[in-house]
N, C-alpha and C positions, 0 to 999 in steps of 0.2 A: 623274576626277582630283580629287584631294581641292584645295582654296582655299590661297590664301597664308594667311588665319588658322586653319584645319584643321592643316597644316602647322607650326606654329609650335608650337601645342595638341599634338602629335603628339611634337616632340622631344623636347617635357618628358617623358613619357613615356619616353625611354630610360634615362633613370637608374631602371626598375625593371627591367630587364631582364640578364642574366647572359651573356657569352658567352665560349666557349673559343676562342683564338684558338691554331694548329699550324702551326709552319712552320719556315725557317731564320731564325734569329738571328742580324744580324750585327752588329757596331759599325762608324755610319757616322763616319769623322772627315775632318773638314775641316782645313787647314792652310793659312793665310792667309798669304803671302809678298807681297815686293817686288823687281823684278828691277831690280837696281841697276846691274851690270855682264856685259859678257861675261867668260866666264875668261879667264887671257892663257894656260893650260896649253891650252884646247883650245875650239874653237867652242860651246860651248854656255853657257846662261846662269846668271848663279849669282845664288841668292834670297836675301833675309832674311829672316828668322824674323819675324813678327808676332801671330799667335794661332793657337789651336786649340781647335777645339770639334766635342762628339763627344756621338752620340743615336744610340737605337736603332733600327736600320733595318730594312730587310725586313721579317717578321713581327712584327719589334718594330715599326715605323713602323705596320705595321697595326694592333696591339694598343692601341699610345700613340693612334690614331686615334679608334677605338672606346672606350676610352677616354675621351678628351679630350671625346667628344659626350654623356657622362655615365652609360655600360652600366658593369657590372664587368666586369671583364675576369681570365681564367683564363690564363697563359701556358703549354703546352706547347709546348718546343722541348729544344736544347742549348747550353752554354756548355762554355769551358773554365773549369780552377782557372787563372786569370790576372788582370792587371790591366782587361784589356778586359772580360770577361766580367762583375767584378764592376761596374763601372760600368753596364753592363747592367741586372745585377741592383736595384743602388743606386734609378738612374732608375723602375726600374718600380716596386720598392717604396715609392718617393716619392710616385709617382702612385694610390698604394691598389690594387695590382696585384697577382695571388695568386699565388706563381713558387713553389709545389710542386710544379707540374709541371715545370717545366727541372731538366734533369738536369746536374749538375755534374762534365765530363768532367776527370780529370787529368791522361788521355794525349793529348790532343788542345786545338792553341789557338783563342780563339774566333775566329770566321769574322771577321773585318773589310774594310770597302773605306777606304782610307784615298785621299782626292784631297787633290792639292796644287791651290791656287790662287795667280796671280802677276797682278801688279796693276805698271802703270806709272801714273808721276803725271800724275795728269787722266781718270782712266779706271778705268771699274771692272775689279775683279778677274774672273780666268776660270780655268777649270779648264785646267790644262796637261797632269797624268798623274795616273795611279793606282795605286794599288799595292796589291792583293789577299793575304788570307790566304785559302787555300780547303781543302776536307777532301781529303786524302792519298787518299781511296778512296771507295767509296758505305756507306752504313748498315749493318752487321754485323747477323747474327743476334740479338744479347745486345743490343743498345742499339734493336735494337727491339721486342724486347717488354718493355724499358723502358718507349719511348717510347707504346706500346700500351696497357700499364698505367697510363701516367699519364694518357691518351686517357678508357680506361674511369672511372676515377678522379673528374675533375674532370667525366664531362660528366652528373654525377650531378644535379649542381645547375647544371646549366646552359640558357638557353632556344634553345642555336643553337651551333654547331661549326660556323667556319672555316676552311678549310686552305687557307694560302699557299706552295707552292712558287717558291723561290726557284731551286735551281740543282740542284733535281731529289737532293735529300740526304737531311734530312728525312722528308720527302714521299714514301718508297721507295713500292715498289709493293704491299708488303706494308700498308705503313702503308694507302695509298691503298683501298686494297680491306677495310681493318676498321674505320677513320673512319666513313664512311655505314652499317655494320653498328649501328654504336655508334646513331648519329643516331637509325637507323628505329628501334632497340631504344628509344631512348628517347620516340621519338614527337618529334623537335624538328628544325626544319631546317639543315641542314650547306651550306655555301657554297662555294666554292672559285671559285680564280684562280692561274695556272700562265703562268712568264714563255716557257717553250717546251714545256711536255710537257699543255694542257690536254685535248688527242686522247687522253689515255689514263683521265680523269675520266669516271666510268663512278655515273649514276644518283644527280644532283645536283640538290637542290630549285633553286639559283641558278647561276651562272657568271657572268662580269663579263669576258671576253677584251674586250681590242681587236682590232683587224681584223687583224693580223701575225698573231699566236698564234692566230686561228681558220682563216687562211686556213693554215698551218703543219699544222694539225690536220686537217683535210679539203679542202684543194686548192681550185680554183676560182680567179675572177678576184674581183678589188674591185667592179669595174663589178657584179656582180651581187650586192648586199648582203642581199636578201631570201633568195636562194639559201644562201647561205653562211651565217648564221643558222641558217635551218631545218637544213642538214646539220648542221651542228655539233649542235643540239641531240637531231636524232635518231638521230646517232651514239653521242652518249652517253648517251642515253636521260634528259635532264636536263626537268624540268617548265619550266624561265624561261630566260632568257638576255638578257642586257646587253650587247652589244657597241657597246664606245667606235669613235670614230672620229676621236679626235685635233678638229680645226678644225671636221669634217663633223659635230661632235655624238654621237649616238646613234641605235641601232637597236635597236628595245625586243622581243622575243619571248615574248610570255604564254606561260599552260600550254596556251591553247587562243584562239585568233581570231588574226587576221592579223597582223603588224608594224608598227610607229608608228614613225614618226621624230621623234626632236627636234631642234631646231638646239643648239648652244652657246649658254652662258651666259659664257663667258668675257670677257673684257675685255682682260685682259694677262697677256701670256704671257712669264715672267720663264726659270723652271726648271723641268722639267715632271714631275723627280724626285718620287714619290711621287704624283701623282695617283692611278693605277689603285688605290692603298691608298684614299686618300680616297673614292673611290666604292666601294669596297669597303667601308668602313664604314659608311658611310650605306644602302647596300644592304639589309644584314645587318641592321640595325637595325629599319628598315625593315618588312624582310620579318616578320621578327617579331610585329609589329606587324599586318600584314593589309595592308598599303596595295597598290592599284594598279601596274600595270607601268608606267604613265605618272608616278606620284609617285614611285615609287621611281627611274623614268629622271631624271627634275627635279631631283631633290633631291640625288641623286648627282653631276650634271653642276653644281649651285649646291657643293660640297663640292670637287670637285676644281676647280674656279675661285679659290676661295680659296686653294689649295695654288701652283699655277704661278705665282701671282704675287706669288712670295716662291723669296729663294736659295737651295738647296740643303734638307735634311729639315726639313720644318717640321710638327708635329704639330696635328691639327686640333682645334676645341672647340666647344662648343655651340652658344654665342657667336658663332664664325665663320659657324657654318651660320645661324643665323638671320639675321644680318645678311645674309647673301647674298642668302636666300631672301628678304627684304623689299625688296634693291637690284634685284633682277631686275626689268627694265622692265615686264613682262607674263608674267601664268602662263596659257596658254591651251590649249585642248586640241590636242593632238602630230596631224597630219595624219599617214594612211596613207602 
């Protein structure tokens, strides 16, 4: 396992590196209220209006992630012609983001989660509901060898492909099965993290599940974590595997020797929105790079630390990772 100043040395190094980041795009917005009164029409509560703020989430959240830690970053996904969409677009462009690849749908709006939050006085704000735009159907024929095309396309120049399934869209199984064709064609390693469908990720240099979406994918108990790893990975014939474990830490799976564990690096756990992105950047990065299953488990677990203890999408940056990785009590090697 590479040193806390290895490590440091290490980040800086990510701003030469390229990666394409594929998945569903959606706009996350937030919507700050104050619950002032009950209705007198009917029991439930009525809010006031106080702010709204709106960032790229899902695949975006990962991209703006990767990103923010200093790589370039390629976006293949979809938007709608909308006002969502172009704020999408807007943000990423801000960030020096290269969105040739999102294709600009007209018949379709873009994907958004939209949460309200409601705050009484003396007390912080909390999410009360949500409210979803999601796709009418799954990925057609024509939009995806669009989406294929722009695949081929960006991962021309690129050192690492990506792919975040969000709600199984995207991510079709077409796509799934020509992304890693791309990758080996180009000789670069392709990453992936799937919020229910990772059982179907098939011949993956990395994987990053938590223990839900592994145990989802090939059955088993929790109590047996070593077990469950190993299926996972030679189910889908993937060289590494990462699997989080929430509070428990990590269970780190090389391409070859037995399993590490790490504990948590966390501290406070505010919102836990967007983690699995966080370690999914720093992963990919990472990996890129050569480092360790044990640096890459650390650094990843110091990356999404910094995420949960902050409200709702918060995008990660260099900056944050290094400071983590120096507030960490101790880097020590990960027992079996």
């Amino acid at each position: 396992m590479l040193s806390r100043e290895q490590i440091l040395k290490e980040i800086a190094r990510f701003q030469k590196l390229t990666v394409v980041v594929a998945g569903d795009l959606f706009l996350d917005e937030y919507i700050e209220t104050e619950m002032f009164e009950i209705s007198k029409e009917g029991p439930f509560p009525v809010l006031r209006f106080e702010s709204r703020t709106q960032f790229a989430g899902a695949a975006g959240n990962l991209a703006s992630a990767i990103r923010g830690l200093g790589a370039q970053v390629s976006v293949v996904g979809i938007v709608g012609k909308d006002r969502n969409g172009q704020v999408i677009l807007d943000q990423f462009r801000a960030k020096g983001m290269r969105t040739r690849g999102i294709l600009i749908d007209p018949e379709k709006p873009t994907l958004t989660y939209t949460k309200f939050r409601a705050r009484v006085p003396n007390a912080p704000s909390k999410e009360v509901f949500r409210m979803d735009v999601l796709p009418d159907g799954p990925l057609d024929a024509k939009r995806e060898e669009k989406v294929l095309a722009a695949l081929a396309r960006e991962t021309k120049r690129a050192d690492a492909v990506i792919l975040l399934d969000q709600i199984r869209h995207l991510i079709s199984p077409r796509v799934l099965d020509g992304a890693p064709r791309l990758a080996r064609k180009r000789k670069i390693p392709i990453q992936g993290s799937s919020r229910d469908h990772i059982g179907e990720f098939r011949g993956f240099d990395l994987i990053t599940p938590n223990d839900r979406e592994a145990l989802g994918a090939v059955g088993g108990g929790r109590e047996d974590i070593a077990g469950l790893g190993e299926r996972l990975k030679r189910h889908g014939k993937h060289r590494k595997v990462i699997l989080t474990l929430g509070p428990d830490g990590m269970a780190l799976f090389p391409e070859k020797g037995p399993m590490a564990r790490i504990p948590t690096v966390a501290r406070q756990v505010i919102d836990v929105t967007g983690a699995g992105d966080a370690v999914s950047a720093a992963a990919v990065l990472g990996n890129v790079l050569g480092w360790d299953i044990e640096t890459l488990g650390f650094t990843a677990s110091c990356a999404a630390a910094v995420v949960i203890a902050r409200v709702g999408t918060y995008h990660l940056t260099a900056a944050d990772l290094a400071r983590a990785v120096c507030e960490c009590p101790e880097i020590g090697s990960p027992q079996p």
